[in-house]
ChimeraX commands (.cxc) that place a marker at each C-alpha (Angstrom):
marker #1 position 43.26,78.02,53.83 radius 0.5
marker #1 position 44.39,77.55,57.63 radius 0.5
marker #1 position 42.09,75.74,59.73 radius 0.5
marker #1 position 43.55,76.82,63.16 radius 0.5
marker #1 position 41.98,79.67,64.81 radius 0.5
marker #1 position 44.35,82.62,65.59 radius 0.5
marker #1 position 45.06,84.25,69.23 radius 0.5
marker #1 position 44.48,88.41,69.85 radius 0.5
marker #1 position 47.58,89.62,69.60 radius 0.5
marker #1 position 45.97,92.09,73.08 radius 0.5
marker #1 position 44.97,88.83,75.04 radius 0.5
marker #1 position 45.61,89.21,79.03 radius 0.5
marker #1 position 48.16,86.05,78.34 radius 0.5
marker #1 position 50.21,88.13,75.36 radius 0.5
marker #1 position 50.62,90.47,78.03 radius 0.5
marker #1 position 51.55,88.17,80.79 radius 0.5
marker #1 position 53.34,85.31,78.69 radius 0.5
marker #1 position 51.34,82.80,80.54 radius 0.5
marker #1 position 49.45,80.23,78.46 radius 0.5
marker #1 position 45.66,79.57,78.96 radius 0.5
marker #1 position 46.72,76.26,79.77 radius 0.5
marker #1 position 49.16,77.83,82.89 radius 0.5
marker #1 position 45.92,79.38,83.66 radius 0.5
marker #1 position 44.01,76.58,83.73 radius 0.5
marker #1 position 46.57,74.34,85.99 radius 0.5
marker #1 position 46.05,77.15,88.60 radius 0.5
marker #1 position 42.64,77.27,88.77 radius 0.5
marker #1 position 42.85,73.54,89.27 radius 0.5
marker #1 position 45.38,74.04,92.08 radius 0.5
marker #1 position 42.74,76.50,93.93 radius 0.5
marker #1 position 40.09,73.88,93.12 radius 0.5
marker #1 position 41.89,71.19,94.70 radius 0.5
marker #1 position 42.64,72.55,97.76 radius 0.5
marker #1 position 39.09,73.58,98.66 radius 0.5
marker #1 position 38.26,69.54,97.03 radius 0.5
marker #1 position 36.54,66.82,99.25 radius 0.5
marker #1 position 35.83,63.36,97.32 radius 0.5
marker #1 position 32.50,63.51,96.87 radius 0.5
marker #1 position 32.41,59.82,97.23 radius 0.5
marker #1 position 30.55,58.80,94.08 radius 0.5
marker #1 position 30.30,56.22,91.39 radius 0.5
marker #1 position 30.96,56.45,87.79 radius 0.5
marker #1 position 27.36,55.87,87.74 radius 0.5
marker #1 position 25.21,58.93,86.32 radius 0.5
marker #1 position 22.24,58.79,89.20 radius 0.5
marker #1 position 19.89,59.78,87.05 radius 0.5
marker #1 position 21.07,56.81,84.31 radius 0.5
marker #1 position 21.08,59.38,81.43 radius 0.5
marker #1 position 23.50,60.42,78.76 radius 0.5
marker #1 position 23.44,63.67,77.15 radius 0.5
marker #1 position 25.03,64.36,73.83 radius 0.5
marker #1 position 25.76,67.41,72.61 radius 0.5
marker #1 position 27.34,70.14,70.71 radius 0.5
marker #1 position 31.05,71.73,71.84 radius 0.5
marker #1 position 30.15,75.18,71.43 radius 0.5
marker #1 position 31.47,76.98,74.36 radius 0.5
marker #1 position 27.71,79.08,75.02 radius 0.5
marker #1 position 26.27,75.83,75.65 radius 0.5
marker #1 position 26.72,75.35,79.66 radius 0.5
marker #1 position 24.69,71.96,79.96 radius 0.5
marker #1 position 24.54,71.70,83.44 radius 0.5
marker #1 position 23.07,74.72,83.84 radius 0.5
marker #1 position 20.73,74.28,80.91 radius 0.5
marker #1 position 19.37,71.03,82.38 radius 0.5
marker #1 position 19.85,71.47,86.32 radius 0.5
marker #1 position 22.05,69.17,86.19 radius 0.5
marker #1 position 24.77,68.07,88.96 radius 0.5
marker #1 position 27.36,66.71,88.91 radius 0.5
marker #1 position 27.45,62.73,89.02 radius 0.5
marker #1 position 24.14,63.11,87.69 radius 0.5
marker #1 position 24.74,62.21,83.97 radius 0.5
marker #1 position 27.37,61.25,81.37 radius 0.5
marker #1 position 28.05,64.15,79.10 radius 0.5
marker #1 position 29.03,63.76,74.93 radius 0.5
marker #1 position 30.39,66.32,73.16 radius 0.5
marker #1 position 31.58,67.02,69.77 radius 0.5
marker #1 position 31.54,69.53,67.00 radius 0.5
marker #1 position 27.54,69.54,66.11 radius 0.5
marker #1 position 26.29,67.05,69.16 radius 0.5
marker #1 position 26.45,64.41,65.66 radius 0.5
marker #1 position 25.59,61.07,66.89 radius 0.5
marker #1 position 29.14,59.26,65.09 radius 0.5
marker #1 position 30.47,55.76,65.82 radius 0.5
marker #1 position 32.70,57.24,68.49 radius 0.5
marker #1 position 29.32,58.76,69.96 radius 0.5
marker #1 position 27.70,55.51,69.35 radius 0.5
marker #1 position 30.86,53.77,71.07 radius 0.5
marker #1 position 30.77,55.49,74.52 radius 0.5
marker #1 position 27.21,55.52,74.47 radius 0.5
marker #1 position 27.62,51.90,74.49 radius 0.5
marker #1 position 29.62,51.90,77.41 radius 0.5
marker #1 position 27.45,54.06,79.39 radius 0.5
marker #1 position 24.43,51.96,78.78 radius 0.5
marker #1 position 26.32,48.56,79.01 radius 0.5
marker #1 position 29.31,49.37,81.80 radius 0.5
marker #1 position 27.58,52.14,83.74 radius 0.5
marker #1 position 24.04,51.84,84.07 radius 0.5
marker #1 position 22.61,54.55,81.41 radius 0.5
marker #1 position 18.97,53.90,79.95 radius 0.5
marker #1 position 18.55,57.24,78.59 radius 0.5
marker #1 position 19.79,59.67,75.81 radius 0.5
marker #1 position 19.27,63.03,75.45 radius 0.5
marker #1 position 20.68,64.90,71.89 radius 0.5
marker #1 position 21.10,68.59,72.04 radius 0.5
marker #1 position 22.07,71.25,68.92 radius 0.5
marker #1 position 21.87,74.42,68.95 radius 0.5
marker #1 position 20.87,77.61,66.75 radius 0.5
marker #1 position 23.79,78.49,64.95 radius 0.5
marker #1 position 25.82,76.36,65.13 radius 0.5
marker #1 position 29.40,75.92,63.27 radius 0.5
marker #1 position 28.57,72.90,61.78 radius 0.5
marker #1 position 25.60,74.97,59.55 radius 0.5
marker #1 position 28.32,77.13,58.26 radius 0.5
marker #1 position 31.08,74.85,56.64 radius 0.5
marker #1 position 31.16,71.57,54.17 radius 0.5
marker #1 position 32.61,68.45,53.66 radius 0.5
marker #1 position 35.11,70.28,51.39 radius 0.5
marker #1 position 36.72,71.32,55.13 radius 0.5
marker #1 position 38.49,67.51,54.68 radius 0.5
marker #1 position 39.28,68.11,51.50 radius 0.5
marker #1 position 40.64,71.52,51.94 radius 0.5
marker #1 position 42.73,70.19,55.48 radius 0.5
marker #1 position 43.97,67.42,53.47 radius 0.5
marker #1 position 45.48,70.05,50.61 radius 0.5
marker #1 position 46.94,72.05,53.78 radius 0.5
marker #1 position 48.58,69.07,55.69 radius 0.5
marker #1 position 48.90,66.16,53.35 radius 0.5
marker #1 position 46.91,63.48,55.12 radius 0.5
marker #1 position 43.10,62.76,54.54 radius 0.5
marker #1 position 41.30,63.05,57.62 radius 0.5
marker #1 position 40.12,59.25,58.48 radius 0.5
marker #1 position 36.65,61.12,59.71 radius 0.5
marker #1 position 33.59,62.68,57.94 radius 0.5
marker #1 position 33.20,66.39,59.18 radius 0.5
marker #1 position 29.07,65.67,59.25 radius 0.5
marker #1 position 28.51,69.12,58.38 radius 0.5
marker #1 position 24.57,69.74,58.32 radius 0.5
marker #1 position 22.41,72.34,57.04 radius 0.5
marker #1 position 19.50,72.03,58.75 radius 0.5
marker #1 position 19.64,71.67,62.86 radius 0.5
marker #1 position 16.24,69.60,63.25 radius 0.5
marker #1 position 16.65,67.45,60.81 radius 0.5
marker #1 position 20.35,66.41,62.15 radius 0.5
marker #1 position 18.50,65.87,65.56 radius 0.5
marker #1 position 16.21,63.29,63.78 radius 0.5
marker #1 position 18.91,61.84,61.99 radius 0.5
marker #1 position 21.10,61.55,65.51 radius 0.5
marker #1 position 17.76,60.05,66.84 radius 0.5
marker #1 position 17.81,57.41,64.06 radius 0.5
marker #1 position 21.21,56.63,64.59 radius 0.5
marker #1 position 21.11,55.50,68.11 radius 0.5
marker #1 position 17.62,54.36,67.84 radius 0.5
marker #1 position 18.53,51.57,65.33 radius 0.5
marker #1 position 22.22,50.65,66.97 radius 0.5
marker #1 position 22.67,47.44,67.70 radius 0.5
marker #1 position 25.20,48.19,70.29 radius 0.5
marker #1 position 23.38,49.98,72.38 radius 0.5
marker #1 position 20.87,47.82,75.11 radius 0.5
marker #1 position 18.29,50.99,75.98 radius 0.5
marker #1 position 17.20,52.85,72.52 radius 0.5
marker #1 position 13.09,53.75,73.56 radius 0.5
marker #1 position 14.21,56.80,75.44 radius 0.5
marker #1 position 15.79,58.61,73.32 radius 0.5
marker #1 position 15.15,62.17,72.90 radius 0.5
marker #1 position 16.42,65.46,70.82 radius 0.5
marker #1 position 16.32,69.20,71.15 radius 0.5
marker #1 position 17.56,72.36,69.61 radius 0.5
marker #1 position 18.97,74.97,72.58 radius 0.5
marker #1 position 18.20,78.81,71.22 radius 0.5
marker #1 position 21.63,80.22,72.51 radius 0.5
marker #1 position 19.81,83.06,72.35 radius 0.5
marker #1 position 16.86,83.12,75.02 radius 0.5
marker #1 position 18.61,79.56,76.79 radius 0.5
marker #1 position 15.56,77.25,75.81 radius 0.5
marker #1 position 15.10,73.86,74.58 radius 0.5
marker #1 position 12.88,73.10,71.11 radius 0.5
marker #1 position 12.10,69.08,71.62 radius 0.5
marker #1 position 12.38,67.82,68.24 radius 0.5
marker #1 position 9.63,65.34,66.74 radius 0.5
marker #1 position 11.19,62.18,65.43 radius 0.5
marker #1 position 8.89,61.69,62.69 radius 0.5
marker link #1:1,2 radius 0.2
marker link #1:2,3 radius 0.2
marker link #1:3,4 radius 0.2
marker link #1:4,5 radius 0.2
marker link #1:5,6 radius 0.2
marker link #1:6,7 radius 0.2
marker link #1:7,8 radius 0.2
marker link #1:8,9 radius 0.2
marker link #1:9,10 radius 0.2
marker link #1:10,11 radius 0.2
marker link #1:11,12 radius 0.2
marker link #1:12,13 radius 0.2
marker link #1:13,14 radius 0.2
marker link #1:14,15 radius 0.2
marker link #1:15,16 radius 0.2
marker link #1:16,17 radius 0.2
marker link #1:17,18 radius 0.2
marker link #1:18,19 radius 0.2
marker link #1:19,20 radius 0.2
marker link #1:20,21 radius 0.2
marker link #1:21,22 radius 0.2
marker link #1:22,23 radius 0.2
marker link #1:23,24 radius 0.2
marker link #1:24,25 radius 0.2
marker link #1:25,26 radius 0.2
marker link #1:26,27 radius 0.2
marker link #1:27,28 radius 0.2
marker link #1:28,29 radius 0.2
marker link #1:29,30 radius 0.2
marker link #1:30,31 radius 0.2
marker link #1:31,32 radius 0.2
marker link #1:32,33 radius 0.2
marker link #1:33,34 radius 0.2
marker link #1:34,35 radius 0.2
marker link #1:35,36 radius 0.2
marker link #1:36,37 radius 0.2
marker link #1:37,38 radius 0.2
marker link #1:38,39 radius 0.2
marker link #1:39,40 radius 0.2
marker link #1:40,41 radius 0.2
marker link #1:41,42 radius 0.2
marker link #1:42,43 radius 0.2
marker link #1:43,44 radius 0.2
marker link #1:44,45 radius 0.2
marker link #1:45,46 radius 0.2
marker link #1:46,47 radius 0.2
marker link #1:47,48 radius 0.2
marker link #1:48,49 radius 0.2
marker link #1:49,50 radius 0.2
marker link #1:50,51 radius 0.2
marker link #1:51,52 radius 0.2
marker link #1:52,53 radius 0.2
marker link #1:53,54 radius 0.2
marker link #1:54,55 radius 0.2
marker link #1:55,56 radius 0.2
marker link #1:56,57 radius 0.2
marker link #1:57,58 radius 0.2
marker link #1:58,59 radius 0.2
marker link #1:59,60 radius 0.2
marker link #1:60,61 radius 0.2
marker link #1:61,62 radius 0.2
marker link #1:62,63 radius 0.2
marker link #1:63,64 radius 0.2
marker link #1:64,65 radius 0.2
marker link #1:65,66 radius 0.2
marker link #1:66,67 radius 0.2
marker link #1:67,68 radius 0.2
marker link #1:68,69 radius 0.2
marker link #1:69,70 radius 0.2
marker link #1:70,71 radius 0.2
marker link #1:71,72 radius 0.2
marker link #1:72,73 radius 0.2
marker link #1:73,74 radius 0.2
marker link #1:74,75 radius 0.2
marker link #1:75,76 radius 0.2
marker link #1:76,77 radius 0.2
marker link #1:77,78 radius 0.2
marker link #1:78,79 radius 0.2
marker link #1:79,80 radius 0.2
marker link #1:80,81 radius 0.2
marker link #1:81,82 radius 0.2
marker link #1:82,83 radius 0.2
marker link #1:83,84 radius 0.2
marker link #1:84,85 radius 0.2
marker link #1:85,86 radius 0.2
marker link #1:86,87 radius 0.2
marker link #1:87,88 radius 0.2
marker link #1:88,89 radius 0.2
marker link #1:89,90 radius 0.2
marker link #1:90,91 radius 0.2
marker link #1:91,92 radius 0.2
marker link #1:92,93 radius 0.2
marker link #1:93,94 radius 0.2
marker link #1:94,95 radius 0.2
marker link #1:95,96 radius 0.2
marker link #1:96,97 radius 0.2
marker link #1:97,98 radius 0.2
marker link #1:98,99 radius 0.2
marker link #1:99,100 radius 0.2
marker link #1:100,101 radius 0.2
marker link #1:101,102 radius 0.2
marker link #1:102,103 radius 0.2
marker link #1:103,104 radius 0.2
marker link #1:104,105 radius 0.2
marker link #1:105,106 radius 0.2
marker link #1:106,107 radius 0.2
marker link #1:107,108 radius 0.2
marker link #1:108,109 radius 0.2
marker link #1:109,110 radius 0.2
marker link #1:110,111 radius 0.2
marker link #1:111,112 radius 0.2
marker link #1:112,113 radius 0.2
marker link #1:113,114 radius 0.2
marker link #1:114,115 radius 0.2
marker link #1:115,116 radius 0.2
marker link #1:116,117 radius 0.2
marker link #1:117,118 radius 0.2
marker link #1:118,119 radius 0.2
marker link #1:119,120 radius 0.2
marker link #1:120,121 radius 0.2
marker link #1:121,122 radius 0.2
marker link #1:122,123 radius 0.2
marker link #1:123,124 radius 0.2
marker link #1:124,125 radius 0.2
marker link #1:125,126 radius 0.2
marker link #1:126,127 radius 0.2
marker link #1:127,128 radius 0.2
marker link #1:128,129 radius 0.2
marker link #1:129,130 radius 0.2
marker link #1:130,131 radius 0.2
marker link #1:131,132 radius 0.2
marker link #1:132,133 radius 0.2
marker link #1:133,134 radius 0.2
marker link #1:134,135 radius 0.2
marker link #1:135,136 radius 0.2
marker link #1:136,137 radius 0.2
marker link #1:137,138 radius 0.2
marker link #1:138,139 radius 0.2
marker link #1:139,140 radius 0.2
marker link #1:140,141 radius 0.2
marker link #1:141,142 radius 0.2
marker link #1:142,143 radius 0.2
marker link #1:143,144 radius 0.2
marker link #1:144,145 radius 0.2
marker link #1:145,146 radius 0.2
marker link #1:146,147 radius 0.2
marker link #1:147,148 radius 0.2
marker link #1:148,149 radius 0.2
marker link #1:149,150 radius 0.2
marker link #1:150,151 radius 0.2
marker link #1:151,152 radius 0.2
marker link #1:152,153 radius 0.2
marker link #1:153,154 radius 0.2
marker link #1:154,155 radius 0.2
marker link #1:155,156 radius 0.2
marker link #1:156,157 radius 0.2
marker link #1:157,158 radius 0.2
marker link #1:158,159 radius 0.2
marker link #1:159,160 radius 0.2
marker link #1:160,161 radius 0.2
marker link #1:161,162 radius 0.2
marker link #1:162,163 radius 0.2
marker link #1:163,164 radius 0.2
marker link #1:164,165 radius 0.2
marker link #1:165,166 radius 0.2
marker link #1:166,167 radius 0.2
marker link #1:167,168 radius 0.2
marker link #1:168,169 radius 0.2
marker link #1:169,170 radius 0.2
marker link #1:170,171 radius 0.2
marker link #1:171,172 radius 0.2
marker link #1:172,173 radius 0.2
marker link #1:173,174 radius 0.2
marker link #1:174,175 radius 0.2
marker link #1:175,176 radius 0.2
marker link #1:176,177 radius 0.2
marker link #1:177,178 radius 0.2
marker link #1:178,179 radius 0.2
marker link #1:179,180 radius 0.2
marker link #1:180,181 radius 0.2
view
């Protein structure tokens, strides 16, 4: 089994030797230069934190008409609420002012397709047990509810009544609010 994804051999970069990475450090040279300090806190204005799902269709901001400065923005494979979720979550509320959470998956999502067997199988390839669960789920909603749970019932956390969760159709861009229950 290999776990890493491969790169096109007829990528624009195979053709130009120049990693994504060299691509990215220019377009952060042209953003710079155009760059004023917008002059803002670390405090999301609109005291909200919005966890979600990696997957690359998933432009949250956009989704949510958002701005920036206005939130504090989670992601990891499956928008699963883990301890390290539950850790800067904590922060946010405690540190930086947030009183809401948001939870966002998405149709098809990765994390429907593989198992726990992915540690077990990584392990066999590299030697090392993975110290983390890969909180592969089945069933979207019901990994909302139990992300809901999870921050709902934290004792780390200070503001746990607003606390909402959604499934995004990365098809037609819309949110499904999830019932808790």
């Amino acid at each position: 089994m290999t776990t890493s994804a491969s790169v096109p051999a007829n990528s624009e970069d195979a053709a130009t030797d120049r990693s994504v990475i060299d691509r990215l450090v220019a377009a952060n040279g042209t953003y710079a230069d155009a760059f004023t300090d917008p002059g803002m806190d670390a405090r999301p204005v609109l005291q909200v934190a919005v966890v979600a799902c990696m997957d690359a269709r998933l432009d949250l901001h956009a989704a949510l008409g958002l701005r920036l400065g206005d939130c504090h923005t989670l992601r990891n494979a499956g928008g699963v609420v883990t301890d390290d979720v539950i850790r800067s979550l904590a922060i946010s509320q405690r540190a930086l002012g947030t009183r809401s959470v948001v939870l966002i998956h998405h149709t098809g999502c990765g994390m429907q397709t593989i198992t726990e067997e992915f540690r077990h199988d990584l392990e066999m390839e590299v030697g090392q047990r993975p110290s983390w669960a890969v909180e592969a789920f089945k069933d979207a909603d019901q990994d909302v509810r139990q992300s809901m749970q999870r921050v709902r019932t934290s004792p780390f956390l200070l503001h746990t009544d607003d606390v909402r969760g959604f499934v995004f159709d990365v098809r037609t861009g819309r949110l499904r609010e999830i019932d808790p229950v």
